[in-house]
mmCIF entry with sequence, helices, sheets and N, C-alpha, C, O atoms, coordinates in Angstrom:
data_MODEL
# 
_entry.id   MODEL 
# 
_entity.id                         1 
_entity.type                       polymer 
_entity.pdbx_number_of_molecules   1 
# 
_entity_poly.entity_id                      1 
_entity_poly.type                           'polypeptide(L)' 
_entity_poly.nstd_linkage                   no 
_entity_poly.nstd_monomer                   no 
_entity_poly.pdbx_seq_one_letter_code       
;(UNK)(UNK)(UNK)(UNK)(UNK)(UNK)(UNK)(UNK)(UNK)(UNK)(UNK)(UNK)(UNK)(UNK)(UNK)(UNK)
(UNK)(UNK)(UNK)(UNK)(UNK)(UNK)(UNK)(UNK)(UNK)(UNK)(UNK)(UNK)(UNK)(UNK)(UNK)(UNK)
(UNK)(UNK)(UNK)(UNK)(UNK)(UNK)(UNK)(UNK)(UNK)(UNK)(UNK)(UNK)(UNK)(UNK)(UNK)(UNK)
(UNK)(UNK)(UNK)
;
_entity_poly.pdbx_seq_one_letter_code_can   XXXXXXXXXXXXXXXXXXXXXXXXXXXXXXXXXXXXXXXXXXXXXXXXXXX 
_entity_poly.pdbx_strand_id                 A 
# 
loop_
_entity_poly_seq.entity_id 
_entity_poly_seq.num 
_entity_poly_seq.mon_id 
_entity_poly_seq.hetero 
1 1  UNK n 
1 2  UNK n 
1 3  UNK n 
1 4  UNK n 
1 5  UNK n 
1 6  UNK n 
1 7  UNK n 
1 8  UNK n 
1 9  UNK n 
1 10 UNK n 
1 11 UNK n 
1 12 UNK n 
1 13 UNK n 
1 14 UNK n 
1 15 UNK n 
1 16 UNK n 
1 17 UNK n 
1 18 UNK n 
1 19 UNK n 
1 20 UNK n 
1 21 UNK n 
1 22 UNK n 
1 23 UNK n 
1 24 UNK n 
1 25 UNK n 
1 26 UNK n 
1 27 UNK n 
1 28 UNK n 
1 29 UNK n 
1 30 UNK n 
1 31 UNK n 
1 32 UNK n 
1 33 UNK n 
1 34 UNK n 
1 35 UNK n 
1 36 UNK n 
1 37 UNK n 
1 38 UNK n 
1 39 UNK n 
1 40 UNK n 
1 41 UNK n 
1 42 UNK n 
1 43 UNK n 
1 44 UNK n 
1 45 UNK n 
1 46 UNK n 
1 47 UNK n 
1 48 UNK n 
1 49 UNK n 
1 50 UNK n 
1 51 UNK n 
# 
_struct_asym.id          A 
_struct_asym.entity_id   1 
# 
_struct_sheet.id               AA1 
_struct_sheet.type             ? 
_struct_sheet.number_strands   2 
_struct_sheet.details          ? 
# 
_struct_sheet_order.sheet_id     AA1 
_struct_sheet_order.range_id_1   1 
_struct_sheet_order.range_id_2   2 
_struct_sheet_order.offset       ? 
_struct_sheet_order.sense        anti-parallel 
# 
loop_
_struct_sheet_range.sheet_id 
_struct_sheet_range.id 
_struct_sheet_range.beg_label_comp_id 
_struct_sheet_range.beg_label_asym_id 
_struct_sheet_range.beg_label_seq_id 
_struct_sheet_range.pdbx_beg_PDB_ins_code 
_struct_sheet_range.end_label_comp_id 
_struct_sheet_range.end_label_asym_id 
_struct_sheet_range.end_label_seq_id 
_struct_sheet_range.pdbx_end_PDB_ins_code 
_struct_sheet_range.beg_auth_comp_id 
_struct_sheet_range.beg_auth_asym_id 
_struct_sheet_range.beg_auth_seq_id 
_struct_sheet_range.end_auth_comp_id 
_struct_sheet_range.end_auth_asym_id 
_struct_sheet_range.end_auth_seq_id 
AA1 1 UNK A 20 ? UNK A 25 ? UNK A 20 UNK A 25 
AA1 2 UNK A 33 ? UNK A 39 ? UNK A 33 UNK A 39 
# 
loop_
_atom_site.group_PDB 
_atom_site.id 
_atom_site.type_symbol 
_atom_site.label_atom_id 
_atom_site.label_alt_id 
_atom_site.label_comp_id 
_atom_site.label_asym_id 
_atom_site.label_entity_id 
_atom_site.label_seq_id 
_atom_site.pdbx_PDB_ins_code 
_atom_site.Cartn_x 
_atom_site.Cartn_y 
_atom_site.Cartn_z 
_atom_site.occupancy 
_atom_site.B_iso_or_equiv 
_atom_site.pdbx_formal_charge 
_atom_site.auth_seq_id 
_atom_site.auth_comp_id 
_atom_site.auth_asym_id 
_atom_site.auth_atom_id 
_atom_site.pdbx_PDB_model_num 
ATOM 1   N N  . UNK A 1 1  ? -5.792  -1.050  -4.077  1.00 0.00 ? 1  UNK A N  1 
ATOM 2   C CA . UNK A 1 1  ? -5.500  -0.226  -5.213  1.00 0.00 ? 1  UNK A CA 1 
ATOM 3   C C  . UNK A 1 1  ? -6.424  0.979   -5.170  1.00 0.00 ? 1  UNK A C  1 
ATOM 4   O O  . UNK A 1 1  ? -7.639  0.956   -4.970  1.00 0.00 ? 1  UNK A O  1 
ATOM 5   N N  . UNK A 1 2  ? -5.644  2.045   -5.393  1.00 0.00 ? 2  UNK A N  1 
ATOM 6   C CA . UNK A 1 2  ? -6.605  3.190   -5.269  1.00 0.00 ? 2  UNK A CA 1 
ATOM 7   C C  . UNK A 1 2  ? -7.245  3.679   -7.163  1.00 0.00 ? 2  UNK A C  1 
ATOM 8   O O  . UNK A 1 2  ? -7.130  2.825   -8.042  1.00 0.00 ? 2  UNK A O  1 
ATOM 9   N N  . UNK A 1 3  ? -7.577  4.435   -7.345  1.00 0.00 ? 3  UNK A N  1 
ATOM 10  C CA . UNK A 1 3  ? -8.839  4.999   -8.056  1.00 0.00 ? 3  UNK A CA 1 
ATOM 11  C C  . UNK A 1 3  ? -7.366  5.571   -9.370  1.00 0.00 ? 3  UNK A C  1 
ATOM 12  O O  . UNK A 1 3  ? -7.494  5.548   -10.594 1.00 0.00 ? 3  UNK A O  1 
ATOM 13  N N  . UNK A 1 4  ? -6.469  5.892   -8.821  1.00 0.00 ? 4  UNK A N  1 
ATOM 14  C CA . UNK A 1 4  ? -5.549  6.650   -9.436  1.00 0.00 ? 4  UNK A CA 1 
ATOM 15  C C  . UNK A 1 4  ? -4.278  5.991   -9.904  1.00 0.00 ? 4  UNK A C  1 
ATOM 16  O O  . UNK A 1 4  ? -3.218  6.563   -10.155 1.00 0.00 ? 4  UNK A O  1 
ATOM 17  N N  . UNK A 1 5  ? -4.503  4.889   -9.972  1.00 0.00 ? 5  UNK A N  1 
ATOM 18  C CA . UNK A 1 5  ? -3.361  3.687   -10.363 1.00 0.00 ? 5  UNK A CA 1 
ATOM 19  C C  . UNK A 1 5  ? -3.260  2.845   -11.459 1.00 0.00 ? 5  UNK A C  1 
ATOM 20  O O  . UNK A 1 5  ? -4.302  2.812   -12.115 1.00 0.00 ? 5  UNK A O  1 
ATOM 21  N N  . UNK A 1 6  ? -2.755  2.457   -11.695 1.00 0.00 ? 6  UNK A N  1 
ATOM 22  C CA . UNK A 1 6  ? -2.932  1.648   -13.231 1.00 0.00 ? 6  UNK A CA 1 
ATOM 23  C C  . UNK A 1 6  ? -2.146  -0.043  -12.944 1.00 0.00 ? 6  UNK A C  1 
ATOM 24  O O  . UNK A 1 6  ? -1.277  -0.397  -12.147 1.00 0.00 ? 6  UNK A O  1 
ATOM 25  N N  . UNK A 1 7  ? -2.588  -0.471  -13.541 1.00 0.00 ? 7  UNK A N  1 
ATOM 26  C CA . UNK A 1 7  ? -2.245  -1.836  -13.159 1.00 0.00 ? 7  UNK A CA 1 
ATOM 27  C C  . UNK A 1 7  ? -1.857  -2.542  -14.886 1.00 0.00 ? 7  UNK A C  1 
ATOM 28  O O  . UNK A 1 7  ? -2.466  -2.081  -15.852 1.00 0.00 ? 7  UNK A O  1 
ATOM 29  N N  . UNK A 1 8  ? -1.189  -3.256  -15.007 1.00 0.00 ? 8  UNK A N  1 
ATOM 30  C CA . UNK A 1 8  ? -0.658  -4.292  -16.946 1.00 0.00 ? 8  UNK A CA 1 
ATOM 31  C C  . UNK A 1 8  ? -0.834  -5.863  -16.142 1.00 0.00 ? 8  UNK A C  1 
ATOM 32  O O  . UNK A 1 8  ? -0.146  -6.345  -15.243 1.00 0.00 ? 8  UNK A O  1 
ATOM 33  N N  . UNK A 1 9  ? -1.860  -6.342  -16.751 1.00 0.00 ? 9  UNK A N  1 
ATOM 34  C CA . UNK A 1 9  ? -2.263  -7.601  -16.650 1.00 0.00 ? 9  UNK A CA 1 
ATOM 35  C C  . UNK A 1 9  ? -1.823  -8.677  -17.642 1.00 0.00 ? 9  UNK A C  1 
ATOM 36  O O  . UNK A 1 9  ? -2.697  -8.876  -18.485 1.00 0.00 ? 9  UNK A O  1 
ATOM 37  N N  . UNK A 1 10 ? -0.870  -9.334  -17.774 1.00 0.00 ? 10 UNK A N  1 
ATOM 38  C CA . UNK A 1 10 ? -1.044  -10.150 -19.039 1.00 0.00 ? 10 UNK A CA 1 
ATOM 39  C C  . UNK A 1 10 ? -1.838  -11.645 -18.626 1.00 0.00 ? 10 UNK A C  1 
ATOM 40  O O  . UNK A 1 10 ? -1.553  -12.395 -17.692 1.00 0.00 ? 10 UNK A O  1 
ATOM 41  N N  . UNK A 1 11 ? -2.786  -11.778 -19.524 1.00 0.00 ? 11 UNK A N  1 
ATOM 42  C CA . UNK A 1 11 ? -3.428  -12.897 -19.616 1.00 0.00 ? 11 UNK A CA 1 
ATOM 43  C C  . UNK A 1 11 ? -3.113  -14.084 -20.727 1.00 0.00 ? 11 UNK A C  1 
ATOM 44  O O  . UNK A 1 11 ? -2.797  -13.763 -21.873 1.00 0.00 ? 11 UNK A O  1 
ATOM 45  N N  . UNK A 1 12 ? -3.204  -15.326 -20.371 1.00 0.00 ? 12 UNK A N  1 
ATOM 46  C CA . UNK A 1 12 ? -2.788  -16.483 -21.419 1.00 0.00 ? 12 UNK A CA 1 
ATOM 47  C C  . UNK A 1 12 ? -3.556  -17.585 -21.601 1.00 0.00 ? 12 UNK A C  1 
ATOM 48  O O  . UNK A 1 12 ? -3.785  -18.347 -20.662 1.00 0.00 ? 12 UNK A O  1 
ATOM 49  N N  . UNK A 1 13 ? -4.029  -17.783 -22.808 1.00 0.00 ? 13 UNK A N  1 
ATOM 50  C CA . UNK A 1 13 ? -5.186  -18.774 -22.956 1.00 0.00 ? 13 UNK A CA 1 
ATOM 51  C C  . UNK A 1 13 ? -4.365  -19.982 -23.301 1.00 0.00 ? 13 UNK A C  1 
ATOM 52  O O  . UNK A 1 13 ? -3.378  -20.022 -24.036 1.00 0.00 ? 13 UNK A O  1 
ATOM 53  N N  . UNK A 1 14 ? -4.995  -21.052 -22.584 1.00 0.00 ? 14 UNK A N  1 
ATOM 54  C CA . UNK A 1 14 ? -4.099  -22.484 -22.897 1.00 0.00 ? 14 UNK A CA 1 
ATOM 55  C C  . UNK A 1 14 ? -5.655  -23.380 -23.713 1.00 0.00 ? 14 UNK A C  1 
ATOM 56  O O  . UNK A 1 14 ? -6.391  -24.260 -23.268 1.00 0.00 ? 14 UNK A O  1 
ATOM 57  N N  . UNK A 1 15 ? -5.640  -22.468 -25.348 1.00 0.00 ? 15 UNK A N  1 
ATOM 58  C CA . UNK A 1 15 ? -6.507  -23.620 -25.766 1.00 0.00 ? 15 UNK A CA 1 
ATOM 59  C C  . UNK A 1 15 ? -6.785  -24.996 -25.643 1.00 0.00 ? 15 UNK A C  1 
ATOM 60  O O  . UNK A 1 15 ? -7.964  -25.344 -25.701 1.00 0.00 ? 15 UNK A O  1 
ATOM 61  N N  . UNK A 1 16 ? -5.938  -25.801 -25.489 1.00 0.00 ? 16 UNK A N  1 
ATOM 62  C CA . UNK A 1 16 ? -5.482  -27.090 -24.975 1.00 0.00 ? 16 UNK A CA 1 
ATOM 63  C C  . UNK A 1 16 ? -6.896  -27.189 -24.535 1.00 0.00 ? 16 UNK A C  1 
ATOM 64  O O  . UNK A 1 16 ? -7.885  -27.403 -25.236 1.00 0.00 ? 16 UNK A O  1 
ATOM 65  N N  . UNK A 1 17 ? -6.807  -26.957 -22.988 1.00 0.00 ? 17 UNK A N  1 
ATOM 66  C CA . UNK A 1 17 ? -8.021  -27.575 -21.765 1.00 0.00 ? 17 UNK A CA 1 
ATOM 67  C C  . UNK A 1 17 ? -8.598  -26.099 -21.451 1.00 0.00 ? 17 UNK A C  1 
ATOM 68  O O  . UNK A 1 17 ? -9.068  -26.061 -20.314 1.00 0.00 ? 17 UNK A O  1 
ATOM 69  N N  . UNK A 1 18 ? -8.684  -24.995 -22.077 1.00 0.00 ? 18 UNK A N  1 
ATOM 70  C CA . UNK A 1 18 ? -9.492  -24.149 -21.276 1.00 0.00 ? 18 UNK A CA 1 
ATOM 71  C C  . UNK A 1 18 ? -9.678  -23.367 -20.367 1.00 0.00 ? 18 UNK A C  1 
ATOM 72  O O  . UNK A 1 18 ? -10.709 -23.049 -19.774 1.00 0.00 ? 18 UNK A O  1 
ATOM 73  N N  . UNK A 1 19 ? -8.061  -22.878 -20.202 1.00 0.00 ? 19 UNK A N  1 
ATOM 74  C CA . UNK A 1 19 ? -7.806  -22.622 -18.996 1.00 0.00 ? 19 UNK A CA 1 
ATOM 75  C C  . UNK A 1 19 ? -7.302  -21.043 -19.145 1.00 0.00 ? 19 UNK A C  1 
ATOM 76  O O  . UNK A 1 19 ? -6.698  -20.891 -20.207 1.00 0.00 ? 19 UNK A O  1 
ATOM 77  N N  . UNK A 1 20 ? -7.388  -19.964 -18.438 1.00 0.00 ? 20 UNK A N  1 
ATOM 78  C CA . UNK A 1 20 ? -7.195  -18.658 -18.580 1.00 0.00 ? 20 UNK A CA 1 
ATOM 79  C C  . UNK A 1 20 ? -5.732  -19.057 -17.167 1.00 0.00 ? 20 UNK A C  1 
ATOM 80  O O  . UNK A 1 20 ? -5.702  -19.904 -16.273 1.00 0.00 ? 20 UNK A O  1 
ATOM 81  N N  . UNK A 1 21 ? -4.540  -17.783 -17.664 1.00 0.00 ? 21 UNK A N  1 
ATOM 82  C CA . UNK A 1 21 ? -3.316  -17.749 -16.830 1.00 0.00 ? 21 UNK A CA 1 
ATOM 83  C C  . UNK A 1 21 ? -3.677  -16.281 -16.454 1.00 0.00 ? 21 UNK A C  1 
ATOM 84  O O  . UNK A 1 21 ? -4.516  -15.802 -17.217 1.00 0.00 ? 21 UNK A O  1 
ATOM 85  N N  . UNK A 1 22 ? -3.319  -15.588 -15.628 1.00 0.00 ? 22 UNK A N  1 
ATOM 86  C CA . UNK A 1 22 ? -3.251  -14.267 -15.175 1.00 0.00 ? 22 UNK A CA 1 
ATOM 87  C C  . UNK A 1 22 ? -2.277  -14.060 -14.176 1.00 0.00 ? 22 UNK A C  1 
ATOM 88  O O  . UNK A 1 22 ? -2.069  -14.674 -13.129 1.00 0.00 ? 22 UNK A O  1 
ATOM 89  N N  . UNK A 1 23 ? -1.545  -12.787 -14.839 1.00 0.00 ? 23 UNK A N  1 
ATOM 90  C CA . UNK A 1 23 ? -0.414  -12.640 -14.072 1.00 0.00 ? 23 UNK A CA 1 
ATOM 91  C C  . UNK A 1 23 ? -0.464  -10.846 -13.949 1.00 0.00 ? 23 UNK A C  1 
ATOM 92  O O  . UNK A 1 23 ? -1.131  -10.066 -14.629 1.00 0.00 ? 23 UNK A O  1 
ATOM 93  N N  . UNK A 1 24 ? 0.497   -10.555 -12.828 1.00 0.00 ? 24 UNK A N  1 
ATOM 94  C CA . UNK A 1 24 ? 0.396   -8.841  -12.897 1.00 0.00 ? 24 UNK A CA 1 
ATOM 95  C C  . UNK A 1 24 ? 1.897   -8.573  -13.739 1.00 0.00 ? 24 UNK A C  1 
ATOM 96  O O  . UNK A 1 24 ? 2.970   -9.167  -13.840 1.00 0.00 ? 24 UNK A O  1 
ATOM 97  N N  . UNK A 1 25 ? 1.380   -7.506  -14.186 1.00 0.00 ? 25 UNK A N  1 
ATOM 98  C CA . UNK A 1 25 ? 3.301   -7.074  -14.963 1.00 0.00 ? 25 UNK A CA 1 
ATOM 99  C C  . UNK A 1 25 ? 3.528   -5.798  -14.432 1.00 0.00 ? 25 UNK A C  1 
ATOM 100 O O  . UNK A 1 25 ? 2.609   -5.029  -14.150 1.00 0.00 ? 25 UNK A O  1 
ATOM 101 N N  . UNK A 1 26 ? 5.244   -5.428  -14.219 1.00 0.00 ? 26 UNK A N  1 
ATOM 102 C CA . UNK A 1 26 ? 5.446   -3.979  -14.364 1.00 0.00 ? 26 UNK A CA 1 
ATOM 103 C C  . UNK A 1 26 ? 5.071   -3.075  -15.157 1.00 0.00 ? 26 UNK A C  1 
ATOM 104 O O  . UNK A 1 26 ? 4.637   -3.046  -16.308 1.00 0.00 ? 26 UNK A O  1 
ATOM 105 N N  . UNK A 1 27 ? 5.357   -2.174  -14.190 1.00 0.00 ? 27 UNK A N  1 
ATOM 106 C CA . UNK A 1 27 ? 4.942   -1.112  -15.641 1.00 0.00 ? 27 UNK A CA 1 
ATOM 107 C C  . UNK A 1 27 ? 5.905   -0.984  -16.878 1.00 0.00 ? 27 UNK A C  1 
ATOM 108 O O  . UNK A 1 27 ? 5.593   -0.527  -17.978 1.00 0.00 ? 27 UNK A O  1 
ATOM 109 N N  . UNK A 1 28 ? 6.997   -1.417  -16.538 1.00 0.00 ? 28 UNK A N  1 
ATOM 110 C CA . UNK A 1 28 ? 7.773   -1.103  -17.607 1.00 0.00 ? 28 UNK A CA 1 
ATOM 111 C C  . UNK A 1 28 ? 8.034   -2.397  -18.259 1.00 0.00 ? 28 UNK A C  1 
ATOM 112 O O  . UNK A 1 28 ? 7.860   -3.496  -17.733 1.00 0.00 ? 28 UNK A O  1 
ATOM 113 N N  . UNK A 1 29 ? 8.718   -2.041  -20.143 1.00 0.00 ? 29 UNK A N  1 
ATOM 114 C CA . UNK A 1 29 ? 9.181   -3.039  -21.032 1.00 0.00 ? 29 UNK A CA 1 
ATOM 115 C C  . UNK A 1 29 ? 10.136  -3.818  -20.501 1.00 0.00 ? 29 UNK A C  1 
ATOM 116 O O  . UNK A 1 29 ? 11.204  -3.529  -19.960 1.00 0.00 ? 29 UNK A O  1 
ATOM 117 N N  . UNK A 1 30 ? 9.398   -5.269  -20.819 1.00 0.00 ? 30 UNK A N  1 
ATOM 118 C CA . UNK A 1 30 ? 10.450  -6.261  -20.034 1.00 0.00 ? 30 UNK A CA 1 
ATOM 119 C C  . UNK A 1 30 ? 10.513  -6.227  -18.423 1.00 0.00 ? 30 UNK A C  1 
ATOM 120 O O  . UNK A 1 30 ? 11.391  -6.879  -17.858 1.00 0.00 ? 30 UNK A O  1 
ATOM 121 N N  . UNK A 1 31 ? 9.709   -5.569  -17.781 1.00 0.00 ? 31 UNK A N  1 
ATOM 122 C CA . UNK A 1 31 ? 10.136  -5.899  -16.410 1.00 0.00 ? 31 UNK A CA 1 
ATOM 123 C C  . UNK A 1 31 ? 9.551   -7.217  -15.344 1.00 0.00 ? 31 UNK A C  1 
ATOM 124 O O  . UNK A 1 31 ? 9.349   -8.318  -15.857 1.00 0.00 ? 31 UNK A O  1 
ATOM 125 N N  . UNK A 1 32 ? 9.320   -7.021  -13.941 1.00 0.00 ? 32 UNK A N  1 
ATOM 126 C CA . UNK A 1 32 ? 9.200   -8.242  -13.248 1.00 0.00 ? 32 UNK A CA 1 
ATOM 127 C C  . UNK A 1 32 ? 7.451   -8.574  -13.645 1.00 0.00 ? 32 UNK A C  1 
ATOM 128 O O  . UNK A 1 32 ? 6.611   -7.769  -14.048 1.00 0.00 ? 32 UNK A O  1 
ATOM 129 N N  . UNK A 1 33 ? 7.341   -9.625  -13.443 1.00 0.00 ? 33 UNK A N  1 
ATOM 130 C CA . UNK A 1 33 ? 6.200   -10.468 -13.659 1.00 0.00 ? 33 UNK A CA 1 
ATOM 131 C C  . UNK A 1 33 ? 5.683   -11.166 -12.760 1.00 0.00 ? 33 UNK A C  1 
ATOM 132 O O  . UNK A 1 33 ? 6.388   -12.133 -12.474 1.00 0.00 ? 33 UNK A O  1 
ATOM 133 N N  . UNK A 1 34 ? 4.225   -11.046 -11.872 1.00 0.00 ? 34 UNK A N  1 
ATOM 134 C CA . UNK A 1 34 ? 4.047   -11.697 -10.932 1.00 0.00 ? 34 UNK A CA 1 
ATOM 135 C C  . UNK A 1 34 ? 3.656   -12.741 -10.773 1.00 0.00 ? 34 UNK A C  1 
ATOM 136 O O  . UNK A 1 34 ? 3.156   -13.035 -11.859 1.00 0.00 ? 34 UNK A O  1 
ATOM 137 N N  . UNK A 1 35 ? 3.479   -13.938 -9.805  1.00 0.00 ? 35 UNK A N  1 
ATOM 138 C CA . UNK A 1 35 ? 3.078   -15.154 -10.195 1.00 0.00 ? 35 UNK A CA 1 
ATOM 139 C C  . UNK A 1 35 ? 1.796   -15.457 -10.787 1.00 0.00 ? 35 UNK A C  1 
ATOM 140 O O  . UNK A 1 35 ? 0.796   -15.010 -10.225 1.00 0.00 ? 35 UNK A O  1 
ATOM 141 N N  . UNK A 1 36 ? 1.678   -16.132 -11.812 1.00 0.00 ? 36 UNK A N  1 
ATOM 142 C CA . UNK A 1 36 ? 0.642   -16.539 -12.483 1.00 0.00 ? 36 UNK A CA 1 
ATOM 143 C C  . UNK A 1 36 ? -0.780  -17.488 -11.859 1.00 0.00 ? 36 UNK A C  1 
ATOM 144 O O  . UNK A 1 36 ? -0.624  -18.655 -11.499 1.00 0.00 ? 36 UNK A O  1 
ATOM 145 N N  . UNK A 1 37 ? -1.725  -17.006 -11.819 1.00 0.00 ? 37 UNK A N  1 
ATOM 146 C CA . UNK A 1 37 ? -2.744  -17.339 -11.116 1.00 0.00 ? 37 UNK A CA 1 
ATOM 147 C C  . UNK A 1 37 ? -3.506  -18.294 -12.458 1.00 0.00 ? 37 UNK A C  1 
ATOM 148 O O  . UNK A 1 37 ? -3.655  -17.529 -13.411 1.00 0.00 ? 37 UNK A O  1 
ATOM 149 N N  . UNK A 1 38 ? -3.951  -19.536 -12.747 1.00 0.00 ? 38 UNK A N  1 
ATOM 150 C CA . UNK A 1 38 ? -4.900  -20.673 -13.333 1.00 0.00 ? 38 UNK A CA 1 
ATOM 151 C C  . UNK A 1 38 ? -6.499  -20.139 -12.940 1.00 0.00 ? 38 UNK A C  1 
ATOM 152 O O  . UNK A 1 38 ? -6.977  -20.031 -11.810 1.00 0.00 ? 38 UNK A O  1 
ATOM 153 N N  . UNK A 1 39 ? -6.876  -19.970 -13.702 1.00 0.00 ? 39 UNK A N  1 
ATOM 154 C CA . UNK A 1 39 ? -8.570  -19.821 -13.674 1.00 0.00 ? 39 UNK A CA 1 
ATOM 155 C C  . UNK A 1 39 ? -9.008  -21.020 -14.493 1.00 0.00 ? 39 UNK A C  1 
ATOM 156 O O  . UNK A 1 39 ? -8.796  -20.912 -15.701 1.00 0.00 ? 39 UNK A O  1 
ATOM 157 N N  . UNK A 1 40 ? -9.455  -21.900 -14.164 1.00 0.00 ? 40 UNK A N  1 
ATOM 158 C CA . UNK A 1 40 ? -10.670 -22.844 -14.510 1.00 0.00 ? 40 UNK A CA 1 
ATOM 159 C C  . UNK A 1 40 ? -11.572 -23.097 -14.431 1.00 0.00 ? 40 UNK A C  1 
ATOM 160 O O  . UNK A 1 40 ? -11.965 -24.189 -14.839 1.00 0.00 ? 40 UNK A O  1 
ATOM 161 N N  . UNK A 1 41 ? -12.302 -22.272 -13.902 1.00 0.00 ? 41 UNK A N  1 
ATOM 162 C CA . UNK A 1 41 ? -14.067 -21.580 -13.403 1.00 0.00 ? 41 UNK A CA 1 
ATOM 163 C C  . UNK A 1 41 ? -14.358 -20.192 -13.764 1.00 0.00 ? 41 UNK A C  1 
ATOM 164 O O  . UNK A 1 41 ? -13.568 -19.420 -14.308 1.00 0.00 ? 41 UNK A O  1 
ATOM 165 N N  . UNK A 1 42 ? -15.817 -19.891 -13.339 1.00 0.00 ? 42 UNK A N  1 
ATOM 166 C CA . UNK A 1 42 ? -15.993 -18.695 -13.575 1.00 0.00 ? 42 UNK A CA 1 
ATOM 167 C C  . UNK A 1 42 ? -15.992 -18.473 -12.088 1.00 0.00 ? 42 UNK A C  1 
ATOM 168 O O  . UNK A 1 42 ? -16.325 -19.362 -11.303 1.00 0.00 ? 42 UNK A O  1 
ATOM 169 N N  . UNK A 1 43 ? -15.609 -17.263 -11.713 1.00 0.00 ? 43 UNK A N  1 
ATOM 170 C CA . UNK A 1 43 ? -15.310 -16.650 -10.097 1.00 0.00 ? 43 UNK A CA 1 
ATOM 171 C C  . UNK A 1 43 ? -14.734 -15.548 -9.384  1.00 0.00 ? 43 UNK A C  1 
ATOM 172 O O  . UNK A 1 43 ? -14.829 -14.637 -10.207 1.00 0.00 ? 43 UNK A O  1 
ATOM 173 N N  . UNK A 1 44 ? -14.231 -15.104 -8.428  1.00 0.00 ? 44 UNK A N  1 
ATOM 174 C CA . UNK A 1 44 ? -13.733 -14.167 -7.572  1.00 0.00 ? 44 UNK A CA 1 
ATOM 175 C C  . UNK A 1 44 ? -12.450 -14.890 -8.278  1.00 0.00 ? 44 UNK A C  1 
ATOM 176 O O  . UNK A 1 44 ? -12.409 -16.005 -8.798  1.00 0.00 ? 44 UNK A O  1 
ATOM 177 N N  . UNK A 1 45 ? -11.377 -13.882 -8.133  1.00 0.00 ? 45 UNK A N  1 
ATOM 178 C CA . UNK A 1 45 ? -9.886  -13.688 -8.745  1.00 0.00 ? 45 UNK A CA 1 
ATOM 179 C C  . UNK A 1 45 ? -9.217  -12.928 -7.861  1.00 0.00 ? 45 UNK A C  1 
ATOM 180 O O  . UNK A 1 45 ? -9.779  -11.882 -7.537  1.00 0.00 ? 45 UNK A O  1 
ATOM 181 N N  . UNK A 1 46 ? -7.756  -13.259 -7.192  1.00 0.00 ? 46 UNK A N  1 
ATOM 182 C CA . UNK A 1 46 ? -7.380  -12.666 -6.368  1.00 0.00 ? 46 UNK A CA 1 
ATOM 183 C C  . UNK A 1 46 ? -5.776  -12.906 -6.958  1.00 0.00 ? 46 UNK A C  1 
ATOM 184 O O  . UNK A 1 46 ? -5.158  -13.960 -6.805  1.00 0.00 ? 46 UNK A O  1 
ATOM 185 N N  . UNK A 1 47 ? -5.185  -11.545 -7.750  1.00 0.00 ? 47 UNK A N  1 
ATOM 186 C CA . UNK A 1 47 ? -3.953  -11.774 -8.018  1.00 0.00 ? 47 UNK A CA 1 
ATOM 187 C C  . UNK A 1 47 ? -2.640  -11.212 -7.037  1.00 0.00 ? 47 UNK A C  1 
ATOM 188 O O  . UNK A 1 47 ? -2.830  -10.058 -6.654  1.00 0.00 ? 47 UNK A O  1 
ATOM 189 N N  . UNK A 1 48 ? -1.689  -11.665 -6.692  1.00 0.00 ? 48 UNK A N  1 
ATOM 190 C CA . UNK A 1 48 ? -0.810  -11.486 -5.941  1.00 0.00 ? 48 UNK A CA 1 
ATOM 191 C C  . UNK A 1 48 ? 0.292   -10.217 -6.195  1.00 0.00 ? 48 UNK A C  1 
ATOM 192 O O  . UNK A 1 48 ? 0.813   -10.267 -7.310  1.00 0.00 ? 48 UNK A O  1 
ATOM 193 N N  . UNK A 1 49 ? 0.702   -9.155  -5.385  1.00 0.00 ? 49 UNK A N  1 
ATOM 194 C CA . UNK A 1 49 ? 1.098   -8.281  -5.817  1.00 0.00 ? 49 UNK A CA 1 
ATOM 195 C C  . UNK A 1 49 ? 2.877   -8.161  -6.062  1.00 0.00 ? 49 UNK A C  1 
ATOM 196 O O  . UNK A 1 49 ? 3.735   -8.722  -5.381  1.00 0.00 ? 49 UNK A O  1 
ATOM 197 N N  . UNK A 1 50 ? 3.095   -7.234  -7.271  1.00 0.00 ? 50 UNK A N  1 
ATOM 198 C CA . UNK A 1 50 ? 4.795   -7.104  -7.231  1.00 0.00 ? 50 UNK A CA 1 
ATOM 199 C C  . UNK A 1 50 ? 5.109   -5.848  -6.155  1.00 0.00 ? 50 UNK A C  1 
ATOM 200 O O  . UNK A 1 50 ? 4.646   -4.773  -5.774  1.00 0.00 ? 50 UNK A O  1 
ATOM 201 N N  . UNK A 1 51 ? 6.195   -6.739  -5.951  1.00 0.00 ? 51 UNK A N  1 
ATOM 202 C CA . UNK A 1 51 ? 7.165   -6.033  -4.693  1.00 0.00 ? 51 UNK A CA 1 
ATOM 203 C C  . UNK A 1 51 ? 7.863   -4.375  -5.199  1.00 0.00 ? 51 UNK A C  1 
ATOM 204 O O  . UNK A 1 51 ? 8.574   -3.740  -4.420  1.00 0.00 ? 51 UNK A O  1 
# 
């Protein structure tokens, strides 16, 4: 990703057990959604990109 890009992250807390979801979104309303990455630690994060 360069310096000049913008990225829409939606994140989802599963109060339940503690767990953070992270996913990438389009830029636009309603569009594709990338697969959702589980964080259950604190750590390096590596989310997968839309096509």
């Amino acid at each position: 990703m360069s310096a000049d890009e913008r990225l829409r992250i939606q994140v989802v807390l599963d109060a339940h057990v503690g767990h953070l979801r992270f996913s990438l979104l389009d830029m636009t309303e309603g569009g594709k959604v990338g697969p959702a990455v589980t964080v259950m630690a604190n750590g390096p994060l590596t989310l997968q990109r839309l096509s």
